[in-house]
ChimeraX commands (.cxc) that place a marker at each C-alpha (Angstrom):
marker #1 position 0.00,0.00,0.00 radius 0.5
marker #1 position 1.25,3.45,-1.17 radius 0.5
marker #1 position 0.45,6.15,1.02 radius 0.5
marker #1 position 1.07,9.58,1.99 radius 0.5
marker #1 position -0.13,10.82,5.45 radius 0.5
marker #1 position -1.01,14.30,5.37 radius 0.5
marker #1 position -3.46,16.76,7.80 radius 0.5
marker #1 position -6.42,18.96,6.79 radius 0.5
marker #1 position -8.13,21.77,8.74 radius 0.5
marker #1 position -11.72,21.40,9.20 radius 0.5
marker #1 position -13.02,24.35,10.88 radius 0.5
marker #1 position -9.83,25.40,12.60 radius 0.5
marker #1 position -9.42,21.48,13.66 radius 0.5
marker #1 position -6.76,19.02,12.21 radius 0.5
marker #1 position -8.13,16.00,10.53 radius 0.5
marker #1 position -5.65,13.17,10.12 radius 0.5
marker #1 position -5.70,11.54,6.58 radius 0.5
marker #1 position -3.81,9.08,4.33 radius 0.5
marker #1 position -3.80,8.76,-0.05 radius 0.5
marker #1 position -3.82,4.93,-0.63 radius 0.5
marker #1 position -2.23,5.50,-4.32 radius 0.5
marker #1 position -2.97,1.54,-4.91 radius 0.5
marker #1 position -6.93,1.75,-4.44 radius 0.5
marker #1 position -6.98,5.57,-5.04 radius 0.5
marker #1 position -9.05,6.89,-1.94 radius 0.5
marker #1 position -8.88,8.50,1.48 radius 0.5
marker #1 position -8.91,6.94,4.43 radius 0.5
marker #1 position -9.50,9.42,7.28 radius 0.5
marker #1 position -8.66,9.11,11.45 radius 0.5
marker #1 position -12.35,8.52,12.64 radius 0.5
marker #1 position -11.53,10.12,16.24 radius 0.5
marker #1 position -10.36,13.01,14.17 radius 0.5
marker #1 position -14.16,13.14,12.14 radius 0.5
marker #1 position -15.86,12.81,15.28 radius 0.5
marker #1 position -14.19,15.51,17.11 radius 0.5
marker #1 position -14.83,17.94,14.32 radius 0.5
marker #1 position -18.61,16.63,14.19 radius 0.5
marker #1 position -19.39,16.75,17.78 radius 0.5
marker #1 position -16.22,19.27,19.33 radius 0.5
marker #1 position -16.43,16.19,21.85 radius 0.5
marker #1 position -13.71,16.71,24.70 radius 0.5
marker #1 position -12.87,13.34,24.36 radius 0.5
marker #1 position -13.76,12.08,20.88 radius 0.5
marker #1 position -12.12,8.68,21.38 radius 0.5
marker #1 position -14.52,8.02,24.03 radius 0.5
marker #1 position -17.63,8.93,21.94 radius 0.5
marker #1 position -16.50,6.63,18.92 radius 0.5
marker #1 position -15.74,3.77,21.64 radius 0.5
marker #1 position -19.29,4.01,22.69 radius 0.5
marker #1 position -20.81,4.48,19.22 radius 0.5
marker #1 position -18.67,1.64,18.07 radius 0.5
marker #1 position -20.54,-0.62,20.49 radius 0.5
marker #1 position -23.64,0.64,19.61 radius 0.5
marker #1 position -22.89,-0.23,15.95 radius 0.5
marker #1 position -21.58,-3.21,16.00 radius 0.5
marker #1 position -24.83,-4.28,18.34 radius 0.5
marker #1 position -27.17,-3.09,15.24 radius 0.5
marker #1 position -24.70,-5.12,12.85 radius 0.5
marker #1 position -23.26,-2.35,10.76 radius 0.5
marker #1 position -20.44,-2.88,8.85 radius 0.5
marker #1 position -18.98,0.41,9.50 radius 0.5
marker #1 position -17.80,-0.49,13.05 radius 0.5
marker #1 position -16.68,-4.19,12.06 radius 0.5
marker #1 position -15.08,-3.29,8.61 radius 0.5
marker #1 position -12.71,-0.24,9.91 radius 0.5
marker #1 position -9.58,-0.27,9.41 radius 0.5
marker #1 position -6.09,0.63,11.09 radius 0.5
marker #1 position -3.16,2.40,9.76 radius 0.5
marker #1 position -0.54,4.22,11.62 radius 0.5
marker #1 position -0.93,8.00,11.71 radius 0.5
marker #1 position 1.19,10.64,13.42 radius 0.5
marker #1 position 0.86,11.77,17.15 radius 0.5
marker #1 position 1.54,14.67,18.90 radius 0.5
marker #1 position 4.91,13.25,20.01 radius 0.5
marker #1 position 5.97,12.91,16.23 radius 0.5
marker #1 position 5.43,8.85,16.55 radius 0.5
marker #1 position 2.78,7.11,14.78 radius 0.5
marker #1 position 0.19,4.89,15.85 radius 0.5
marker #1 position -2.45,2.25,14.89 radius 0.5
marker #1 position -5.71,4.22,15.18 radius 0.5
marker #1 position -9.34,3.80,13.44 radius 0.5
marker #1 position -9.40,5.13,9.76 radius 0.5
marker #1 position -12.75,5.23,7.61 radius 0.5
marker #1 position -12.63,5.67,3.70 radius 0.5
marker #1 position -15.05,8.66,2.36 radius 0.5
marker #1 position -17.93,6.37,2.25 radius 0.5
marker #1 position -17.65,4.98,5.37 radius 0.5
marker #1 position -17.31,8.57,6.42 radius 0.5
marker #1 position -20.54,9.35,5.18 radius 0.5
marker #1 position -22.20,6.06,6.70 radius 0.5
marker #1 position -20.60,7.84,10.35 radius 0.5
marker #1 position -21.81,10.97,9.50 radius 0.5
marker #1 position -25.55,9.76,9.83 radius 0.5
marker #1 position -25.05,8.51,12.66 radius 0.5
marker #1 position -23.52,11.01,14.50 radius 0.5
marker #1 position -26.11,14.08,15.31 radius 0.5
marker #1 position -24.43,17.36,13.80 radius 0.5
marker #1 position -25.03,20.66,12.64 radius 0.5
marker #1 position -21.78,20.36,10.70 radius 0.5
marker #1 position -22.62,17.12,8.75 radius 0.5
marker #1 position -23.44,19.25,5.44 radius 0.5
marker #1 position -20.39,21.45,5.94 radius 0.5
marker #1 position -18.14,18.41,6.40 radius 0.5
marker #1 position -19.50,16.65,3.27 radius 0.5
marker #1 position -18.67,19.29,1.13 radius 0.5
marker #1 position -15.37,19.60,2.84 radius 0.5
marker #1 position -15.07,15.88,1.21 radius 0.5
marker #1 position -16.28,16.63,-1.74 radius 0.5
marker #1 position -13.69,19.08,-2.41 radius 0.5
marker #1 position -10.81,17.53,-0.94 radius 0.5
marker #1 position -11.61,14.82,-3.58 radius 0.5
marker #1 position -11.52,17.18,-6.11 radius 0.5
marker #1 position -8.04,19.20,-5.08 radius 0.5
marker #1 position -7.06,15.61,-5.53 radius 0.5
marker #1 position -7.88,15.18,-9.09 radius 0.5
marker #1 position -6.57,18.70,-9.59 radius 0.5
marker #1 position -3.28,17.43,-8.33 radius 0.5
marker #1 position -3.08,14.30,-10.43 radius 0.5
marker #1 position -3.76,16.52,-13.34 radius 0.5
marker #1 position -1.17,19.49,-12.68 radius 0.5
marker #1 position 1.72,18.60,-10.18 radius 0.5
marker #1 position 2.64,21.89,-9.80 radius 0.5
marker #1 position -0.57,22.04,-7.37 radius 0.5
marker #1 position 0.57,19.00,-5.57 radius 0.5
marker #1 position 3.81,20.64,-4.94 radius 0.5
marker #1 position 2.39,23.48,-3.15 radius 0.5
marker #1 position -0.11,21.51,-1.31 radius 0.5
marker #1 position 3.52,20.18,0.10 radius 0.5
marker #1 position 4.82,23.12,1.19 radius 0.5
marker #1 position 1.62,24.24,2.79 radius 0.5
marker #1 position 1.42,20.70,4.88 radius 0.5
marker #1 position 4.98,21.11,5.65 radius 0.5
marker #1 position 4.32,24.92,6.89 radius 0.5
marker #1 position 1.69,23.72,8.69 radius 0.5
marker #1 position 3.94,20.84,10.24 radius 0.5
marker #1 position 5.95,23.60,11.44 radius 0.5
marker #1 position 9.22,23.12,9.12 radius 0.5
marker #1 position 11.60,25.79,8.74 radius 0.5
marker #1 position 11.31,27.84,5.19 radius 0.5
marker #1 position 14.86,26.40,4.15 radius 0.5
marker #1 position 14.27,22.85,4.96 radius 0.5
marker #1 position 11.04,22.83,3.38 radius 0.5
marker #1 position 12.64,24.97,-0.11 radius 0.5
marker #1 position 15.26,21.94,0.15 radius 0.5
marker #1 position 12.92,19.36,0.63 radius 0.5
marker #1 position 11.01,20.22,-2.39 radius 0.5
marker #1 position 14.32,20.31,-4.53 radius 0.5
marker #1 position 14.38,16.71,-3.86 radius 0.5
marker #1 position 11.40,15.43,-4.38 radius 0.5
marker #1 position 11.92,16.88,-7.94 radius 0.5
marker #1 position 15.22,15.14,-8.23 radius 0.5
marker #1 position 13.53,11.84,-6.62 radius 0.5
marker #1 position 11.00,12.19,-9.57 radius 0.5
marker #1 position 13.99,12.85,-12.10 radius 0.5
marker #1 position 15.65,9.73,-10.66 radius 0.5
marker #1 position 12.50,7.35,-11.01 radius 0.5
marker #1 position 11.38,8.63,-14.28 radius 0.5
marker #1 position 15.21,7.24,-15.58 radius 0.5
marker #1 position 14.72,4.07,-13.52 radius 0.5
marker #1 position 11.27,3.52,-15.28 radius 0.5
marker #1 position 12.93,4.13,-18.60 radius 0.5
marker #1 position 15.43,1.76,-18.17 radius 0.5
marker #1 position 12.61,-0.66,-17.51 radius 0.5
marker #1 position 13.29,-0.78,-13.43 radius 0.5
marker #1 position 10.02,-2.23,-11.58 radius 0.5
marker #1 position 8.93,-0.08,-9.10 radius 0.5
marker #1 position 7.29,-2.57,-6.97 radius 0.5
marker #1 position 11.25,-4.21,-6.18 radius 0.5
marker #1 position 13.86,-2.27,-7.84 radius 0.5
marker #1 position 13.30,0.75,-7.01 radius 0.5
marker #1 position 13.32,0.09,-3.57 radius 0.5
marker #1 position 16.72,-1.80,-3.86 radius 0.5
marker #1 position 18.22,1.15,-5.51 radius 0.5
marker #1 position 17.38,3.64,-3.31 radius 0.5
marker #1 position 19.21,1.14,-0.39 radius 0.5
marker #1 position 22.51,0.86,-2.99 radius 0.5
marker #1 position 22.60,5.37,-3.01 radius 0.5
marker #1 position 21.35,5.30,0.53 radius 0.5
marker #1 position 23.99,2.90,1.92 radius 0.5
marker #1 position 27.18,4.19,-0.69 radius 0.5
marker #1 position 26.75,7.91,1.12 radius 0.5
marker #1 position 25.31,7.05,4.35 radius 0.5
marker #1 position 26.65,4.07,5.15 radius 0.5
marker #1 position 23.26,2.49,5.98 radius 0.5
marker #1 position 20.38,1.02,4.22 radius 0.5
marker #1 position 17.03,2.98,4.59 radius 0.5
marker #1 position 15.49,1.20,6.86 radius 0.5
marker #1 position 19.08,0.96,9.08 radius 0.5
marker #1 position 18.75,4.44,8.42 radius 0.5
marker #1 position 15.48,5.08,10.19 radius 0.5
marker #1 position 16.26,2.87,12.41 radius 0.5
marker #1 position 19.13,5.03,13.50 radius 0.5
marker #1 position 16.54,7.65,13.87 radius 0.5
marker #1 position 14.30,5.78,16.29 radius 0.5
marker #1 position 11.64,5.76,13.30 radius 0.5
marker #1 position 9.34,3.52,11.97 radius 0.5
marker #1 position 6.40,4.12,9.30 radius 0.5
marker #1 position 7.32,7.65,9.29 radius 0.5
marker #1 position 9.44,9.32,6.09 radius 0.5
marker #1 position 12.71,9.40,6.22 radius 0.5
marker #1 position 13.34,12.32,3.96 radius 0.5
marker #1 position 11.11,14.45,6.11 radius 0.5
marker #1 position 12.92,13.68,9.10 radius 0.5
marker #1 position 16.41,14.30,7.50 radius 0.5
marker #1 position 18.27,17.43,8.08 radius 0.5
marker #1 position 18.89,20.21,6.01 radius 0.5
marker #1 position 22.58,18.65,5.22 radius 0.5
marker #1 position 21.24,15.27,5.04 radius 0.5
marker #1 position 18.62,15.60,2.72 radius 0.5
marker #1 position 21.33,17.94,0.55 radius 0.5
marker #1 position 23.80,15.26,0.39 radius 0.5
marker #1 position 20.68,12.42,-0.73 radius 0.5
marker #1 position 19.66,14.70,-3.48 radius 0.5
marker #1 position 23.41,15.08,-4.56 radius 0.5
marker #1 position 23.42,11.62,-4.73 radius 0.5
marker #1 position 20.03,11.35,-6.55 radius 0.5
marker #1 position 21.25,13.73,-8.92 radius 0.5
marker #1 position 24.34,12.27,-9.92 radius 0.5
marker #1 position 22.82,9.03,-10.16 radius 0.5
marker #1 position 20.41,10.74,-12.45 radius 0.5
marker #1 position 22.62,12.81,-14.55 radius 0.5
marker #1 position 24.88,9.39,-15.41 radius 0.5
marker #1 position 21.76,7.80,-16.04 radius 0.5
marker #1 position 20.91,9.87,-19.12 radius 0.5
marker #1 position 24.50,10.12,-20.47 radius 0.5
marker #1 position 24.57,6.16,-20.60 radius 0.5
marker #1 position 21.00,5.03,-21.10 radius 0.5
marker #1 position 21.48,1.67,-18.67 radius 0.5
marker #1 position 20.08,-1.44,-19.58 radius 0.5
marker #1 position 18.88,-4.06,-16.95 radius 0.5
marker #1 position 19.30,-3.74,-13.15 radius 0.5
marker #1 position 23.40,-4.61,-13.13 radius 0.5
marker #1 position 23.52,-1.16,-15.38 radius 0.5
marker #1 position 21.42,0.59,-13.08 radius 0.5
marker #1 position 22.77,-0.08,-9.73 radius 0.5
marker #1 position 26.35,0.67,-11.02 radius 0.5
marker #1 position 25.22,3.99,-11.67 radius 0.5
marker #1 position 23.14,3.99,-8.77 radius 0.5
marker #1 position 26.42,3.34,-6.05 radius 0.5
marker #1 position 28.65,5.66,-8.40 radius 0.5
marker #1 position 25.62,8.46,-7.50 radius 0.5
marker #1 position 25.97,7.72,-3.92 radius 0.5
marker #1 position 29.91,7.65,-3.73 radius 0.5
marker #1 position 29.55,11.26,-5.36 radius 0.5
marker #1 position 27.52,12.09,-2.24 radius 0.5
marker #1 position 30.25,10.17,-0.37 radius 0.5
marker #1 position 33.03,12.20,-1.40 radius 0.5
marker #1 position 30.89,15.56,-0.48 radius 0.5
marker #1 position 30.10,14.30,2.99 radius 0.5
marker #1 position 33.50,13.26,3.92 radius 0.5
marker #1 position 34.97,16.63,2.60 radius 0.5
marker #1 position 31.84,18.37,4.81 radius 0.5
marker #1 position 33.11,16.39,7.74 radius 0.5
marker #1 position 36.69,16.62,7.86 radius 0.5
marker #1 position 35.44,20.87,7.68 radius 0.5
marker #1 position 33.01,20.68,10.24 radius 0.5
marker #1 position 35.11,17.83,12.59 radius 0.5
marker #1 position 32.31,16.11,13.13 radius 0.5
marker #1 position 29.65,13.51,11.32 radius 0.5
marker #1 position 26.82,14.88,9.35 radius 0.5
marker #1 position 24.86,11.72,9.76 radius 0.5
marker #1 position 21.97,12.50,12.62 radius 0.5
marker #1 position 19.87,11.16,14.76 radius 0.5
marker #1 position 17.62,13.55,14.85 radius 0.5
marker #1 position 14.29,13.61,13.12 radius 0.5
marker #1 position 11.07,16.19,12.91 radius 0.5
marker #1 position 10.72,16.57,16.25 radius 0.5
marker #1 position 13.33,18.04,17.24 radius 0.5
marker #1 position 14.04,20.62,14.54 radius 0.5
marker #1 position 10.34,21.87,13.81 radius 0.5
marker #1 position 8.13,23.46,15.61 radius 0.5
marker #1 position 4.52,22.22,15.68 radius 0.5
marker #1 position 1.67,24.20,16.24 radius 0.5
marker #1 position 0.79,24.33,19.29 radius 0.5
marker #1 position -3.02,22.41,18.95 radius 0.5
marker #1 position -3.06,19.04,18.10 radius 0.5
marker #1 position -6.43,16.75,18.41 radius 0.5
marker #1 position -4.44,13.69,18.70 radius 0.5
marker #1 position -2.39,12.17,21.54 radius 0.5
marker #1 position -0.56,8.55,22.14 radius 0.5
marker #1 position -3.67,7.18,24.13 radius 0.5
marker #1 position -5.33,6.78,20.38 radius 0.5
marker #1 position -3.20,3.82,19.50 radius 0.5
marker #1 position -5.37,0.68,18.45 radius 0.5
marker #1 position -4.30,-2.53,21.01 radius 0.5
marker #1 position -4.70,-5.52,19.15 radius 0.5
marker link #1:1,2 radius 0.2
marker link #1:2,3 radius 0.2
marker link #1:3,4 radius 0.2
marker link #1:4,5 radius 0.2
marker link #1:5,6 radius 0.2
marker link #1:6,7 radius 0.2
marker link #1:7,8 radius 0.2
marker link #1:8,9 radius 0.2
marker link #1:9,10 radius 0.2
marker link #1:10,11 radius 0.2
marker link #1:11,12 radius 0.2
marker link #1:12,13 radius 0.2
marker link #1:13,14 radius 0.2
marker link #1:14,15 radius 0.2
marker link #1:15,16 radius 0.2
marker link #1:16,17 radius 0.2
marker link #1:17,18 radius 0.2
marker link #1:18,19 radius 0.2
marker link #1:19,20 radius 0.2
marker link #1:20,21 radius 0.2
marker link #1:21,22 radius 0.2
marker link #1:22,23 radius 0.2
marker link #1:23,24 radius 0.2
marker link #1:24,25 radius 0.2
marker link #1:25,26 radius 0.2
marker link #1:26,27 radius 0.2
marker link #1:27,28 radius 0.2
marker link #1:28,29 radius 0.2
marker link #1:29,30 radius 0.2
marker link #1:30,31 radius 0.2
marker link #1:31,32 radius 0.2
marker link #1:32,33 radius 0.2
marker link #1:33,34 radius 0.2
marker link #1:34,35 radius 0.2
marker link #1:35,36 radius 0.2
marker link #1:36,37 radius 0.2
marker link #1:37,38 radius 0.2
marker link #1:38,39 radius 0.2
marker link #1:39,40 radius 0.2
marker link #1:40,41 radius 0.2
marker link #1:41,42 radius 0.2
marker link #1:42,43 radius 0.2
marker link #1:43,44 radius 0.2
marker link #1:44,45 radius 0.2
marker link #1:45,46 radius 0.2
marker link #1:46,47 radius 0.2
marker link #1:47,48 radius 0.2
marker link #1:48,49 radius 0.2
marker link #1:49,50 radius 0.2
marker link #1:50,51 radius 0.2
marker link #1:51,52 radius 0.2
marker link #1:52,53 radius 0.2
marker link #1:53,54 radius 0.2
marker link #1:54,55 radius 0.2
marker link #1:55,56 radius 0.2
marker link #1:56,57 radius 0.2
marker link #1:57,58 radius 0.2
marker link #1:58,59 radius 0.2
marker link #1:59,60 radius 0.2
marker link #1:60,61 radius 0.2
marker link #1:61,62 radius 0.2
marker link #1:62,63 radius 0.2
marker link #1:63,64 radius 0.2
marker link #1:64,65 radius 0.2
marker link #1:65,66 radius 0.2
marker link #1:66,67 radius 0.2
marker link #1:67,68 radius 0.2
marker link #1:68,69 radius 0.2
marker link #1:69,70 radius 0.2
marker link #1:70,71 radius 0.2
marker link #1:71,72 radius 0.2
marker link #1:72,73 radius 0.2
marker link #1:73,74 radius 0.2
marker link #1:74,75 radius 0.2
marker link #1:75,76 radius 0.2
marker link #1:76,77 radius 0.2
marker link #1:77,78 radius 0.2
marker link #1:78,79 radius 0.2
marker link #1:79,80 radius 0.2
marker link #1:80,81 radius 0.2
marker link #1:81,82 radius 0.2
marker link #1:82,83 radius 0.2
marker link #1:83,84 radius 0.2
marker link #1:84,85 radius 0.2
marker link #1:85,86 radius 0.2
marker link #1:86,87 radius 0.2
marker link #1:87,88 radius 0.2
marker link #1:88,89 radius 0.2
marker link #1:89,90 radius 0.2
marker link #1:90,91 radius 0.2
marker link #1:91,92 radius 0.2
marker link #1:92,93 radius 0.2
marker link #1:93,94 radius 0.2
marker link #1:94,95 radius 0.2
marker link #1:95,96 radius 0.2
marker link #1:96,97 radius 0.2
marker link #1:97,98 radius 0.2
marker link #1:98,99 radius 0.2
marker link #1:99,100 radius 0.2
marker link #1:100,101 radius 0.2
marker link #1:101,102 radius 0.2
marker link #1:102,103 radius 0.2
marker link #1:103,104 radius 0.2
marker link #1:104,105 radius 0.2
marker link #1:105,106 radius 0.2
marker link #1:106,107 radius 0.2
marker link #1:107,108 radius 0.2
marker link #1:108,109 radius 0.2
marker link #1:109,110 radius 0.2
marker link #1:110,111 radius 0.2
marker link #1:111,112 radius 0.2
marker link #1:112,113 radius 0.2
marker link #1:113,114 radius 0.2
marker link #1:114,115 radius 0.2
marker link #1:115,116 radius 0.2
marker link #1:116,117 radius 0.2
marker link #1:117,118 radius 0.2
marker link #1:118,119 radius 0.2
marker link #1:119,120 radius 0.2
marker link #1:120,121 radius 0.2
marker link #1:121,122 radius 0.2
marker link #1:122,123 radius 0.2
marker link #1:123,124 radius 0.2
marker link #1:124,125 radius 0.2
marker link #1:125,126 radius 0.2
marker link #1:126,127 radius 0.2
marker link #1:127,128 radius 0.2
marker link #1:128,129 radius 0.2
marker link #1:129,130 radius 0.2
marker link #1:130,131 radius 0.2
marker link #1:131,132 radius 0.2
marker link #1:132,133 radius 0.2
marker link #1:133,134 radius 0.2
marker link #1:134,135 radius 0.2
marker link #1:135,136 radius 0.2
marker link #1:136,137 radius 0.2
marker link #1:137,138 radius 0.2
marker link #1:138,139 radius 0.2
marker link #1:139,140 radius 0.2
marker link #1:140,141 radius 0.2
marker link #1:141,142 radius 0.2
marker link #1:142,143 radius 0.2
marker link #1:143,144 radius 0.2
marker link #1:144,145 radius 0.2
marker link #1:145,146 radius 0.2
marker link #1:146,147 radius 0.2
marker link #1:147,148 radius 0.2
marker link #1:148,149 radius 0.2
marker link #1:149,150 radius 0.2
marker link #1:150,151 radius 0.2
marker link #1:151,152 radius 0.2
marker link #1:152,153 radius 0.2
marker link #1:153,154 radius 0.2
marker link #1:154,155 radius 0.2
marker link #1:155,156 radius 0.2
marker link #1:156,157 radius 0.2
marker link #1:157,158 radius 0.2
marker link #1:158,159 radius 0.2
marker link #1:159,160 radius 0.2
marker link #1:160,161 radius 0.2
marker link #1:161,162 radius 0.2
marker link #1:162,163 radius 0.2
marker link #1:163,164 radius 0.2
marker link #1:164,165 radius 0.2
marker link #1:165,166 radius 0.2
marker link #1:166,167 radius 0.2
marker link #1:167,168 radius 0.2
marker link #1:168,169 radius 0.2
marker link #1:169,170 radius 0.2
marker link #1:170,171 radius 0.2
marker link #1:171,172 radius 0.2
marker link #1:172,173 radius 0.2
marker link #1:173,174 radius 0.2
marker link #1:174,175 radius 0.2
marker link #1:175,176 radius 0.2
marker link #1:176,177 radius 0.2
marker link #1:177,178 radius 0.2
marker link #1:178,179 radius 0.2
marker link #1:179,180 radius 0.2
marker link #1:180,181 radius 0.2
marker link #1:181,182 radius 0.2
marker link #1:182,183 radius 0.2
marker link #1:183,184 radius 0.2
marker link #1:184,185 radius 0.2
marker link #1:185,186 radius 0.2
marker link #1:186,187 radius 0.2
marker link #1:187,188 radius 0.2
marker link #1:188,189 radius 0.2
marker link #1:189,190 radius 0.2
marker link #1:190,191 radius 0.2
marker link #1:191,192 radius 0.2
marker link #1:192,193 radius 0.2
marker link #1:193,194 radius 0.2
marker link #1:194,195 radius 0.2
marker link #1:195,196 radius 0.2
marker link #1:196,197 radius 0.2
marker link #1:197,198 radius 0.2
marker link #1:198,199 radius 0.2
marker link #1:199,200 radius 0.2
marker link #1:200,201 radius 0.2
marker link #1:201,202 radius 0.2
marker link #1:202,203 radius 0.2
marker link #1:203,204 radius 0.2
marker link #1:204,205 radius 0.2
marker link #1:205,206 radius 0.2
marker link #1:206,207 radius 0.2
marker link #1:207,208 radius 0.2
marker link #1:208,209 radius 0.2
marker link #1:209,210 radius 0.2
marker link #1:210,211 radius 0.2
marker link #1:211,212 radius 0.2
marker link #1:212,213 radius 0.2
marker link #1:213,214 radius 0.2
marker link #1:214,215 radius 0.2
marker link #1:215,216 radius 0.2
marker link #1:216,217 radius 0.2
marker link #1:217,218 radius 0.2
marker link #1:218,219 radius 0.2
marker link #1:219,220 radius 0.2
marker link #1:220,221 radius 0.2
marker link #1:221,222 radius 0.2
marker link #1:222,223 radius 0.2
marker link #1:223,224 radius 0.2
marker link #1:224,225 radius 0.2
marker link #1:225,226 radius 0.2
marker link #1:226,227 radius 0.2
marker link #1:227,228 radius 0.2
marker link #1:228,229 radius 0.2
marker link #1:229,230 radius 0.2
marker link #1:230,231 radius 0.2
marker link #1:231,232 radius 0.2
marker link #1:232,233 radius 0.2
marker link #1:233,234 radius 0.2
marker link #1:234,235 radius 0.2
marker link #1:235,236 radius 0.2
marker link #1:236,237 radius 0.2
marker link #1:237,238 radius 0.2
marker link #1:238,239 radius 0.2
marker link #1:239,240 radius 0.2
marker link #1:240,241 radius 0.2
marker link #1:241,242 radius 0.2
marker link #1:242,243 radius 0.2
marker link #1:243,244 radius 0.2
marker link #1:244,245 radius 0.2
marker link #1:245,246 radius 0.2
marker link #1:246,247 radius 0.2
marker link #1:247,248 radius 0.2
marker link #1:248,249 radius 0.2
marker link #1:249,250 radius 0.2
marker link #1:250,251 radius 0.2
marker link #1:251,252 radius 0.2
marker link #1:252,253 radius 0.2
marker link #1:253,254 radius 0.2
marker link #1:254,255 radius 0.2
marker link #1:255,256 radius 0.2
marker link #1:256,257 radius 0.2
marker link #1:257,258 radius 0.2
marker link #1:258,259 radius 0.2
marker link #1:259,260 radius 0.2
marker link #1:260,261 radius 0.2
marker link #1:261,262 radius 0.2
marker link #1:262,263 radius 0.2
marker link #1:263,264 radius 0.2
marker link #1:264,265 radius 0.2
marker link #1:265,266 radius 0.2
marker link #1:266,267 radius 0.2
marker link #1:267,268 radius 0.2
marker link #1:268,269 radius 0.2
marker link #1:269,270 radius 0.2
marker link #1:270,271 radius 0.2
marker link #1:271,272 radius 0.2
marker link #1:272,273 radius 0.2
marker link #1:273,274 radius 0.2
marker link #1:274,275 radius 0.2
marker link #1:275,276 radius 0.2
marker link #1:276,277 radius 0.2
marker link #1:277,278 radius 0.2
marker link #1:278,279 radius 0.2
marker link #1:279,280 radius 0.2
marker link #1:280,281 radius 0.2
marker link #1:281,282 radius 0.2
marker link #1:282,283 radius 0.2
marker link #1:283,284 radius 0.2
marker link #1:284,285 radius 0.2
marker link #1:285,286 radius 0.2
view
């Protein structure tokens, strides 16, 4: 499952949601609806009791939910209760509201900015930087974040040409660049980090995420000179990328005297805003 956790306001409240690119719909944090339906205090509460309720009248919105990990307040993320648009609208009738029509047509037109986006990625690319903003990133990071995802999307559109499957190579490439300048895979890389669903990228530093795009470049810019064939072709270009990167960071370091290579993630170099409707106690135990 593809998927790109983002956050909405509603009414000057957050609403947790995720893009499955695979099945092409939302899924959205039900505790998050129902707090922006009912301003409940404790909106985990009320869907624990309306759950029970459901699930005693046999509807299939309280036994067919599922759970995906969404960010907390803390910057971790958790198993919580998600509901796809029509599910939403199945809750939304039976929850009592004087925002229900409001909140529909909030759907409706997050669907379409959607479809907007898929159409013109220029409008996806600010809808970045205004989640990011909102996240409480720093201008620069977030101007250097956005470099990369265009030279990430450079980088993939060569790997497609070259007839790379996304599904398996992709993600094998990205370790060979990852692991030739970092010295770690990605996922030793957010383990370093103390992550686990979350992005990497968006928890790199302003260096770090400077020195992957180098990389991603390089690897990108040999790519076109010398049209690679097959996945040997591609990952030699893919480590000679990364060792570009390599050079750079070891240069960087023996500067700075120290390593470039942090442990530190979102947390602790953005500044959230200050309300957040979620908390750690929303984690589904299973």
């Amino acid at each position: 499952m593809a998927e790109q956790n983002e956050i909405q306001l509603f009414d000057g409240k957050q609403v947790r949601y995720v893009w499955d690119e695979e099945q092409e719909k939302y899924f959205f944090s039900v505790v998050d609806v129902i707090r922006v339906l009912t301003d409940s205090e404790n909106p985990r509460k009320y869907w624990s009791v309306l759950k029970t309720r459901l699930k005693q009248e046999g509807s299939e919105l309280a036994t067919n939910c599922s759970h995906l990990k969404l960010p907390a307040s803390d910057g971790k993320s958790y198993l919580t209760d998600v509901a796809d648009t029509e599910q939403v609208f199945r809750l939304i009738q039976s929850v009592p509201s004087k925002k229900a029509e409001p909140f529909k047509l909030w759907l409706a037109a997050l669907g379409q900015e959607r479809m907007n986006q898929l159409q013109d990625p220029e409008l996806s690319i600010e809808q970045a930087i205004k989640d990011y903003r909102r996240l409480g990133y720093s201008e620069d990071w977030i101007n250097q974040r956005i470099k990369t995802i265009e030279i990430r999307k450079g980088l993939t559109d060569e790997w497609q040409r070259g007839g790379m499957k996304e599904d398996h190579d992709y993600a094998i490439l990205t370790d060979i660049i990852s692991r030739a300048w970092s010295g770690m895979t990605t996922r030793e890389y957010k383990k370093y980090k103390g992550l686990r669903k979350e992005n990497l990228r968006d928890n790199m530093t302003n260096v770090e995420l400077m020195l992957n795009g180098l990389a991603e470049a390089a690897a990108t810019e040999l790519s076109r000179r010398e049209n690679p064939k097959g996945f040997a072709q591609n990952a030699n270009i893919a480590q000679r990328g990364g060792d570009v990167a390599h050079v750079a960071r070891e240069r960087l370091e023996q500067e700075l005297g120290d390593s470039v290579i942090s442990d530190k993630r979102a947390l602790n170099f953005t500044n959230p805003p200050e309300e957040l409707p979620f908390n750690d106690a929303e984690e589904v135990k299973e």
